[in-house]
C-alpha positions in Angstrom: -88.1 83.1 -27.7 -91.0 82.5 -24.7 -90.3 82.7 -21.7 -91.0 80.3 -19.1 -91.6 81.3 -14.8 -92.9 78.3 -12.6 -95.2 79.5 -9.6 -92.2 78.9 -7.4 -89.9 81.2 -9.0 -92.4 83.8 -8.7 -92.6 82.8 -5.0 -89.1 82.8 -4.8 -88.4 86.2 -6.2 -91.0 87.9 -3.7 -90.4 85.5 -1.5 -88.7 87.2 2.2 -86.1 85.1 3.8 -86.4 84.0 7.7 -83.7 83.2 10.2 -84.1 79.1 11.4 -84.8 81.2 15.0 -87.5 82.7 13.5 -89.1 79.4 11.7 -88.4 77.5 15.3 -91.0 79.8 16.9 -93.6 78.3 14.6 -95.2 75.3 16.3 -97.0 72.5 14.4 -98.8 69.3 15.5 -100.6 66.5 14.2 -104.2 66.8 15.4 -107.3 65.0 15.2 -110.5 66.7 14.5 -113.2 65.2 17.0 -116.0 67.6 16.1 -117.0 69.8 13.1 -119.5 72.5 13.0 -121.2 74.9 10.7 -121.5 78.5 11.8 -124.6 79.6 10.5 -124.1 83.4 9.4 -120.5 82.4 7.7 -120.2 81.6 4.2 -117.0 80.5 4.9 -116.0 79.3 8.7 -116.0 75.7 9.9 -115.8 75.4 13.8 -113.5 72.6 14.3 -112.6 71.1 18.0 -109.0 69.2 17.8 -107.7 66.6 20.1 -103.8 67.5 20.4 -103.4 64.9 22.7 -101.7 65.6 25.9 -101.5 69.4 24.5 -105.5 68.7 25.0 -108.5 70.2 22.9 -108.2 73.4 20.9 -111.4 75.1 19.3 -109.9 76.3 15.9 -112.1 78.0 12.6 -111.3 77.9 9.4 -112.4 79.3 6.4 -112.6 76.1 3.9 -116.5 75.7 4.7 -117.2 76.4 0.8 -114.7 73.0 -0.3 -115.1 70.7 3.1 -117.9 69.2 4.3 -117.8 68.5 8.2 -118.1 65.2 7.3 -114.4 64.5 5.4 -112.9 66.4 8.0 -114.3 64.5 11.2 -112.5 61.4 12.6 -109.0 62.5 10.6 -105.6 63.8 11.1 -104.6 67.4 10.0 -101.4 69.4 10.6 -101.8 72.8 12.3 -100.5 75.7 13.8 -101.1 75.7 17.4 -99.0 78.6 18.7 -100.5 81.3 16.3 -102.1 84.1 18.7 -105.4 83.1 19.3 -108.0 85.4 16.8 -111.5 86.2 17.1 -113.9 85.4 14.3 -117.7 85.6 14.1 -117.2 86.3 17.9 -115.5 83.2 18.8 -111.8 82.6 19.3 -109.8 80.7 17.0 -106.6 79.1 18.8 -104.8 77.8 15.5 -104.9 77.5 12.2 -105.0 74.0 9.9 -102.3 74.4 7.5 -103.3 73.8 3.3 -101.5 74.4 -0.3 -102.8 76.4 -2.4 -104.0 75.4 -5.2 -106.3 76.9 -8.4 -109.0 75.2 -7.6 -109.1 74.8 -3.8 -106.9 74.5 -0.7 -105.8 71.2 -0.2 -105.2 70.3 3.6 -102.2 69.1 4.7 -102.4 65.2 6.0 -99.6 62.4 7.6 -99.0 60.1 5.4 -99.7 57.3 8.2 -101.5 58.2 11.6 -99.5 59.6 14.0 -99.9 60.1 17.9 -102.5 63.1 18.2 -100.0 66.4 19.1 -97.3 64.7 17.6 -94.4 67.9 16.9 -93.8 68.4 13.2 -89.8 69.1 12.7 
């Protein structure tokens, strides 16, 4: 007899439950990256600046430099984290984090399906 375990059940098993109160603290918006950058002594960081519409422009950096190229990213729509505390990286602050599935081969960033208005809440 084999045995069979998906990824999820493995997720599930060390997976820790949340209250909803807990999950409603996360905020996450539609944003529109307006300007890409490479930081030159990173392997890995992208300097992105995101139009979050009336929630205005938020400089965040993300580690995806080695599978994006500035420009697929520029010009599109992205869900993100935008009330993360903000973190410093390569000495610059990062105020929120692109959200991405994980996946063997690379992450794969999270898109709407149709444009959306730029800071558009994601419930």
């Amino acid at each position: 007899m084999t045995w069979s375990i998906s990824l999820f059940d493995v997720y599930s098993i060390s997976m820790e439950q949340i209250k909803y109160e807990e999950f409603n603290k996360v905020y996450m918006m539609v944003g529109e990256v307006i300007s890409v950058s490479e930081l030159e002594k990173s392997e890995k960081l992208l300097k992105l600046e995101v139009d979050f519409g009336l929630s205005g422009v938020k400089q965040i950096l993300s580690g995806i430099k080695q599978w994006y190229k500035p420009g697929y990213l520029l010009h599109k729509q992205f869900v993100f984290v935008v009330n993360i505390e903000p973190r410093k990286m390569m000495g610059l602050e990062s105020q929120g984090m692109i959200l991405a599935v994980d996946s063997d081969e690379r992450p794969i960033l999270l898109i709407p399906l149709e444009n959306a208005k730029n800071g558009s809440v994601i419930r």
